[in-house]
N, C-alpha and C positions, 0 to 999 in steps of 0.2 A: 952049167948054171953059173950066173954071173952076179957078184953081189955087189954092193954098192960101198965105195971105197971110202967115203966118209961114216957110214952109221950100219952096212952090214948087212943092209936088207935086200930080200933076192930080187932080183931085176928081172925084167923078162927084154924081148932081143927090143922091141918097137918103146922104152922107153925112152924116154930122153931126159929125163928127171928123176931119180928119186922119188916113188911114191910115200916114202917116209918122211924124209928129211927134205927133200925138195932140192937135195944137193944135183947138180947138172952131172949127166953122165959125160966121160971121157970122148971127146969124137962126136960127139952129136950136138953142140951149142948149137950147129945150124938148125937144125928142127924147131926152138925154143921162141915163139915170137913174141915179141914186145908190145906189151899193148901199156896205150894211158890208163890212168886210175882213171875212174869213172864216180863218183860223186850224188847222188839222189838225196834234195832235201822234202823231205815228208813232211808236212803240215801236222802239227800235233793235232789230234784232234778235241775238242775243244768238251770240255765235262761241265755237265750243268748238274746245279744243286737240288735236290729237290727237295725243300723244308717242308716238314708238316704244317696243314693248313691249321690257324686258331679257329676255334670253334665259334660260331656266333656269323654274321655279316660284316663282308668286307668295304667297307661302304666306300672304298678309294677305289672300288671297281666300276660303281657306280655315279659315284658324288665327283665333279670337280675338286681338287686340292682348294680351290682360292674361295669354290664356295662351302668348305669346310671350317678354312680361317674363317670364314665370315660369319657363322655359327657359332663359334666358339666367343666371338667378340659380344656377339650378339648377349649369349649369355653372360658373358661376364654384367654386359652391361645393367641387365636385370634383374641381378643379383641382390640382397640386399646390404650387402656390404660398398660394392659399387652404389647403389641410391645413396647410401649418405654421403660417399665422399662428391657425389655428383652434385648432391642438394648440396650442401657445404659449400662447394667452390663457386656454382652457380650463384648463393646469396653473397657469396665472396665478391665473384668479377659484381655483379646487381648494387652491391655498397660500394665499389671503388667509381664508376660509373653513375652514381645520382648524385644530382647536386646540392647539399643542405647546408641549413645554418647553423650554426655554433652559439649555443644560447650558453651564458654562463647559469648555475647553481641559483647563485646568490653572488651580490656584490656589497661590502664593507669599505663605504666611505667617507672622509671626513669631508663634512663641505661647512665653508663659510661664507654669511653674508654679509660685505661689508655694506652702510649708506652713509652714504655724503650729503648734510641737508645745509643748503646756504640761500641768501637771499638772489632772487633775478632781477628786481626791482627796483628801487630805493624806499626807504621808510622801515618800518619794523612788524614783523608779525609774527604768530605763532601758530607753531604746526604741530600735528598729530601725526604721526606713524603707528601703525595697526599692525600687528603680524602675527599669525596662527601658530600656537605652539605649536611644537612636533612631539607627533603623541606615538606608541605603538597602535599598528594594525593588526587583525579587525578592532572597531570599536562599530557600537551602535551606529544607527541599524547593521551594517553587517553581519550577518551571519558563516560559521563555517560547519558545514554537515561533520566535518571530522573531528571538528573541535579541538585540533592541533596544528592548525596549519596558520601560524603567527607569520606574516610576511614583511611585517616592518618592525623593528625596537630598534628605540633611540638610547643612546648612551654619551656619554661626556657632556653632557648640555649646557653649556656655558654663554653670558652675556654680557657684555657690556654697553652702556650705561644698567643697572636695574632696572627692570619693568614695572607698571603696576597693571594689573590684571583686572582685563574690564568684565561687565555680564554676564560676557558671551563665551569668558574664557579664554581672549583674547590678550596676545603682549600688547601694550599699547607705551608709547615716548610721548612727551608733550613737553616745548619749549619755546621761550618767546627770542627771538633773536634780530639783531639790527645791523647796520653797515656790513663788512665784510665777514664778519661772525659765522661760524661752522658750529653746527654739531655734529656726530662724529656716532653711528651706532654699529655696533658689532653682533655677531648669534654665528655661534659656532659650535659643531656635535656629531658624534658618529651614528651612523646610521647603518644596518644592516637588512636589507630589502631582499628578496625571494623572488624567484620565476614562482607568477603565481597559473598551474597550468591544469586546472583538475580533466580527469576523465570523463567527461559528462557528453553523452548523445543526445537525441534528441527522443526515444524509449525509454530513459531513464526520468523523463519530465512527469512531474504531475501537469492535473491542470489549472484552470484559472479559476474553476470555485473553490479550489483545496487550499486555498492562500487564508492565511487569519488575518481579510483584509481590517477590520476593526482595532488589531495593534499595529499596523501600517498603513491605516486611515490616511495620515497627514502625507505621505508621500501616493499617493490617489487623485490629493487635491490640489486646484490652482497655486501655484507661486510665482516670485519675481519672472517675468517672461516663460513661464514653463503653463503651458495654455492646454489642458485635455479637455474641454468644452468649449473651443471654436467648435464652429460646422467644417470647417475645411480638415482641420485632425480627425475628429468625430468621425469621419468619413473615410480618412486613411486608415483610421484602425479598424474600421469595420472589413475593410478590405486584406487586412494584415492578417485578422484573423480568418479568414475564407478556408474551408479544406482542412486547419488545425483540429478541427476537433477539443477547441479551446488547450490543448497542450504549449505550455508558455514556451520552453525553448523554441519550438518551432515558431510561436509567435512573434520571438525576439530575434529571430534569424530570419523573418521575413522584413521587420522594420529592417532590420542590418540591410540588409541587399539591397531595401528601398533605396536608401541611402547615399549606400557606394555605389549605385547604378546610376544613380540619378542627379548627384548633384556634385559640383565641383570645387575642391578646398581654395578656398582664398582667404586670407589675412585680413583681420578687421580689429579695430581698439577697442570698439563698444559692441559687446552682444546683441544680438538683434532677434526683433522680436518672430516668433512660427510665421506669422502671414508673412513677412521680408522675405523667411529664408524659402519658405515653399513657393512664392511667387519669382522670384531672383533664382532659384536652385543655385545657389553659390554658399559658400561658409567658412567656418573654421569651427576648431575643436568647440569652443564655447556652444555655436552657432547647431552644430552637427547635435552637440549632446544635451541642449536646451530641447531642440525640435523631437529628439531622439525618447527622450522623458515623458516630453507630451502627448506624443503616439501612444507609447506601450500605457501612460496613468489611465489613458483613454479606453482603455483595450482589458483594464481592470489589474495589471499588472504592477505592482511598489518599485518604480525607481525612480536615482538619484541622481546625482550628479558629486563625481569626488575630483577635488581640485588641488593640485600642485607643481612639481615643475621638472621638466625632464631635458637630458643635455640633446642640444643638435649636431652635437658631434660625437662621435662614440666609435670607438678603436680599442677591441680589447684582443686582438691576434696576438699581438707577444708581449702585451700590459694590461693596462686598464688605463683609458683616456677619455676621461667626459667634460666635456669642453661649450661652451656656450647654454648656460643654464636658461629657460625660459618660463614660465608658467604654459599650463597645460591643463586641459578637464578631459575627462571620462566620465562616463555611467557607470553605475550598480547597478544591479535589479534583484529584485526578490523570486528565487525559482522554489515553486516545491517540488520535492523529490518521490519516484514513486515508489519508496520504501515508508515514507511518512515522512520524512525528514526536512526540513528547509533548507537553504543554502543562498548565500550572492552570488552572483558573476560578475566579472568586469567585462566592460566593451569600451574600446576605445576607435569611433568612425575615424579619426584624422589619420590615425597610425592600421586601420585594418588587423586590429587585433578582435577577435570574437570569443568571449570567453574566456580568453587568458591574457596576462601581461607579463613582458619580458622584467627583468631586474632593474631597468634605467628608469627607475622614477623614484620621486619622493611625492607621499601623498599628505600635503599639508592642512588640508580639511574636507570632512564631510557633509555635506547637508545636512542639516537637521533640519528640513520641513519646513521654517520660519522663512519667508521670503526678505525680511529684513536683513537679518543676515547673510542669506544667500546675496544681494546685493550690495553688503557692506563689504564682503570678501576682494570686490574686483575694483573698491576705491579704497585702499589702504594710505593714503596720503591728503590730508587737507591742509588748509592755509585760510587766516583769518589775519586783517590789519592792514596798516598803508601799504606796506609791502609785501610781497610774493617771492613767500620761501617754495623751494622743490626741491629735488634730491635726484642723486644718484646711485647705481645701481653695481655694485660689483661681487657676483656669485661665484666662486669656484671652488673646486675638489682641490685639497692639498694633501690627501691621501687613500689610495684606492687597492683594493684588492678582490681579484673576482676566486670563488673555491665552486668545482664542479663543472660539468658541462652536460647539456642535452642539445640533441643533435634533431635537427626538426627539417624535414623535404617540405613542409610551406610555412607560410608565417599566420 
């Protein structure tokens, strides 16, 4: 028996190694061969997870991912938290995007008239200067269904030379003056005037037997150039009223169109008379709201004519600038309201206002019915004697200020 000289263990004759120890037996290395290592890499194999399914439908089994976001937008969208902020921004971008106008509140200014009255002649004569106090609005006839909506007071009213006060209620100067000789008159006052802009459609109208024409008789009837009994108005207002259903707004918005459709503003010194301006279709403010009176007294409706003077220049972006003072007319008119109530409007053809007026005016008189004075109004200056006095004219604002703003998409 033969043991193994490192570790002890019995050998048998055909070993060549140590089955214990692996130690080489004595005399036998040659039997022992040498091999390489030999190497085998195995692929791990690969373990899948198997998660419990949630209960309900998997809809990403079904459904595209992109047509899922697009569901979910969907809904957001129709939400109603989304609807407002949608509506919100849309009248957002809707207001930065539309074009309007910037009407002040009210505008508080002081304006003065100077005149300069000297001879152009030789010799001597004496002259008359006429001028309408400045009174607050409404005054008679005007009406205001609200009965708070004051649009004009005057305040500081100051003059120089004194006046004496005619008739009609009129400032009136009177002097006789020769050779180079000046007189010299002054009228200066603040004034505080309103965007005058009521809510009124043309549903909210009475009609034209609902008027108490009996206390607004005298604006029904002929006066100085304001004609409702030619045949040629007579016939326009028949026409004006067509389809109304005698409802007045409607009726005064089809004179309106008449108007601005049909006829074109030109400048003129003396008023002319309805057959001029309907034959001629040309005018100015005078002209517009003479012819304008005659239609609607014809048509059974009360209006007037209010006359004063508005700037032809006007800049109120980052002031208040009224510059080039002129005389000016507009209409009233008498509307009954279908709650009972009465009311005026204003229309002004020259300027395309219907029913409301911006704050750039001063309204220095009313009609009252009298055709006398309605034509005394438009000659405020006479001259009697060898010589030929006249005068001149210098109106301006020497302090302005606009408070408030309304924002209007038409005029």
């Amino acid at each position: 028996m033969k043991l193994c000289d490192f570790c002890g263990f019995v050998l048998s004759e055909s070993d060549a190694q140590c089955k214990n120890c692996s130690n080489t037996v004595p005399g036998k290395e040659h039997l022992i061969q040498t091999k390489e290592p030999s190497f085998e890499i195995k692929e791990t194999p690969k373990t899948s997870i198997n998660l419990p399914r949630p209960n309900g439908l998997n809809l990403s089994r079904y459904i595209p991912k992109k047509t899922i976001l697009l569901l979910l937008i969907v809904g957001f969208a129709v939400s109603p938290q989304a609807q407002t902020l949608i509506n919100e921004s849309s009248n957002y971008w809707d207001e930065m995007n539309t074009p309007y106008y910037n009407i002040p509140e009210s505008i508080e200014i002081t304006l003065v008239r100077n005149f300069t009255i000297y001879l152009e002649t030789d010799g001597t004569a004496e002259y008359k200067l006429i001028l309408s106090k400045p009174e607050n609005r409404p005054s008679w006839p005007q009406q205001d269904h609200l009965k708070t909506n004051v649009w004009q007071t005057i305040e500081d009213f100051q003059v120089s030379p004194q006046y004496e006060e005619n008739e009609v209620g009129r400032m009136e100067w009177s002097k006789e003056i020769s050779g180079n000789e000046r007189s010299y008159v002054e009228v200066e006052y603040t004034i505080n005037v309103n965007t005058l802009r009521p809510n009124l459609k043309i549903e909210d109208s009475g009609k034209v037997d609902q008027i108490p024409s009996e206390v607004y008789d005298s604006y029904l009837q002929p006066e100085w150039l304001i004609e409702p009994n030619l045949t040629s108005v007579i016939e326009l207002a028949e026409n004006m009223t067509l389809g109304t259903d005698g409802n007045v707004i409607h009726i005064l918005h089809n004179i309106y169109n008449y108007i601005q459709n049909n006829y074109t503003y030109q400048k003129s010194s003396v008023p002319k008379t309805c057959t001029e301006s309907i034959a001629k279709k040309i005018g100015d403010c005078d002209d517009f709201s003479i012819l304008f009176a005659s239609i609607a007294r014809a048509a059974g409706i009360p209006t007037w004519i209010e006359l004063g003077k508005i700037p032809a220049f006007i800049d109120t972006r980052s002031g208040c600038e009224l510059n080039d003072w002129g005389g000016h007319a507009w209409i009233n008119a008498l509307v009954p309201l279908s709650d009972g109530s009465i009311t005026t409007v204003s229309i002004d053809l020259a300027n395309s206002y219907f029913m409301w007026m911006p704050p750039y005016r001063i309204s220095d008189w009313v009609d009252d019915g009298n055709g006398d004075n309605l034509y005394s109004y438009y000659y405020l200056f006479t001259s009697q004697g060898t010589g030929r006095a006249t005068y001149v004219e210098n109106t301006y604002v020497s302090s302005c200020e606009t408070s408030g703003n309304i924002k209007l998409e038409e005029l």
